[in-house]
C-alpha positions as CSV (number, residue, x, y, z in Angstrom):
1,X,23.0,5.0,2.4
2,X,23.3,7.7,0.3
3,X,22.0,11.5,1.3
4,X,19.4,11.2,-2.0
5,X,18.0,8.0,-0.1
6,X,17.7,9.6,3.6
7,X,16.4,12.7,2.0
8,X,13.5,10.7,-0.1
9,X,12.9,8.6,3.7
10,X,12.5,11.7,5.6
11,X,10.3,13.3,2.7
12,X,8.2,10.4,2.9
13,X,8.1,10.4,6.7
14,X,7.3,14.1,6.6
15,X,4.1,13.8,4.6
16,X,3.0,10.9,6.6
17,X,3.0,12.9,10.1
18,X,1.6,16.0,7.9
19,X,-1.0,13.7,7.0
20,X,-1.6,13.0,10.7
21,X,-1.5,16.5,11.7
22,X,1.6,15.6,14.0
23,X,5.6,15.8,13.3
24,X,8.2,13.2,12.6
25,X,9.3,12.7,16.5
26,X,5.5,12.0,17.1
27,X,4.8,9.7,13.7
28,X,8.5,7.7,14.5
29,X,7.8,6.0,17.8
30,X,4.6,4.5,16.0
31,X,7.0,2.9,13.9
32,X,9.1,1.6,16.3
33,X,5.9,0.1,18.4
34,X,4.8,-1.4,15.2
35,X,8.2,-3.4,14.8
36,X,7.4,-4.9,18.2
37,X,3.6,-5.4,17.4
38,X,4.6,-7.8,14.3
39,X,7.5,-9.6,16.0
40,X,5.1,-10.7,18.9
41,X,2.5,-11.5,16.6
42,X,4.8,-14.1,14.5
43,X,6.2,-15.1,17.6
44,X,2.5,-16.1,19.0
45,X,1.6,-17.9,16.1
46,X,5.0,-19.6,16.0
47,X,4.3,-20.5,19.8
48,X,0.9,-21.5,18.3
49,X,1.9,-24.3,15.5
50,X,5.0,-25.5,18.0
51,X,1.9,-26.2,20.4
52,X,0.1,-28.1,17.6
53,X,3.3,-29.8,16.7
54,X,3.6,-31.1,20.2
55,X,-0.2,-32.1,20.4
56,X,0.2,-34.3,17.1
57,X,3.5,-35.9,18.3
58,X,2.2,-36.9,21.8
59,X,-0.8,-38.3,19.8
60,X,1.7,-40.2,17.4
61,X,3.8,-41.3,20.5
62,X,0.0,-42.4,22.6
63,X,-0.5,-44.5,19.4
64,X,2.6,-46.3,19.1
65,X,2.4,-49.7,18.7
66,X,6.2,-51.5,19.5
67,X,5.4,-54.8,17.7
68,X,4.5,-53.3,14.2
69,X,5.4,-50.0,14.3
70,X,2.7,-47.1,13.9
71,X,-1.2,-48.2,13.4
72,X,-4.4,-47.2,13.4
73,X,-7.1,-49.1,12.6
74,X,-4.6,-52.2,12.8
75,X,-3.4,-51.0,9.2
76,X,0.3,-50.2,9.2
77,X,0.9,-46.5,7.7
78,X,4.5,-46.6,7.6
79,X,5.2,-44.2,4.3
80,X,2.2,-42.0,5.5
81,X,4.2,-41.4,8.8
82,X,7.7,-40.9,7.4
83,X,5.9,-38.6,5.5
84,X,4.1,-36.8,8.5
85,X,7.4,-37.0,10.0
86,X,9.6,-35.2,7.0
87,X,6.7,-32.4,7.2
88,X,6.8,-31.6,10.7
89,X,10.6,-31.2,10.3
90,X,10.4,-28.9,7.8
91,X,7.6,-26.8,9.8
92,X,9.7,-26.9,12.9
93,X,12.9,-25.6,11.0
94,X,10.7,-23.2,9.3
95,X,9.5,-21.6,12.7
96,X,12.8,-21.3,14.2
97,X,14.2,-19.5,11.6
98,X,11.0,-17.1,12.2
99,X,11.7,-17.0,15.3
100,X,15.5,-16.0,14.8
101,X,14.1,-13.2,12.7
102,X,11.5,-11.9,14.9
103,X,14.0,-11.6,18.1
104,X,16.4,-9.5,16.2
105,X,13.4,-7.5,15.1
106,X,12.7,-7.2,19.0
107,X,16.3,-6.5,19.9
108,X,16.3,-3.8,17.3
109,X,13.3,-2.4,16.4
110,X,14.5,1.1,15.2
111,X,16.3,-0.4,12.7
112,X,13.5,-2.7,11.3
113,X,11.6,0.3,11.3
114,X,13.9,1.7,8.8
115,X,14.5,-1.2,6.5
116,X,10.7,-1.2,6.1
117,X,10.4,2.4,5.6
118,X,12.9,2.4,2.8
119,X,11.0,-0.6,1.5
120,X,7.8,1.4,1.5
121,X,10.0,4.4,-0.4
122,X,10.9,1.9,-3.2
């Protein structure tokens, strides 16, 4: 990062405690806290949907029929289950790659807290 950069980031973090009526060692542990706020928060509602995931699958396994494969109703859905099935794969990749995200977040907030300063700056 070049000194231009760090000197616009601590500008910007310097009118934002001014604004507060507090200085930068006051306004920078907010920012810190905040990286841990939104990590847990995606990693609740990632905890949230797995839960929901797992709900839908024990209903799909309770309804199993071995003879003919999945029914309800005595209709055979097959397409609409490889279907459910492909979906649920994708939303179960797609939360552990949240996941990966939000525990690096947690394992180093500080720097979070910078990346979405300078995103702020920009």
């Amino acid at each position: 990062m070049d000194k231009e950069s760090t000197q616009l980031i601590l500008d910007n973090i310097d009118k934002i405690a001014a604004k507060l009526g507090t200085t930068v060692e006051h306004v920078w542990p907010w920012f810190v806290r905040q990286q841990y706020i939104d990590a847990f928060y995606y990693l609740f509602i990632s905890v949230v949907v797995w839960g929901a995931l797992f709900v839908g699958l024990r209903f799909c396994l309770k309804h199993w029929n071995s003879k003919s494969g999945y029914s309800i109703y005595g209709n055979d859905h097959e397409d609409l289950w490889w279907a459910v099935i492909i979906i649920t794969a994708v939303i179960a990749a797609i939360l552990l790659i949240i996941g990966i995200f939000e525990f690096a977040d947690i394992l180093n907030p500080e720097f979070h807290a910078l990346k979405d300063i300078i995103k702020s700056v920009r």
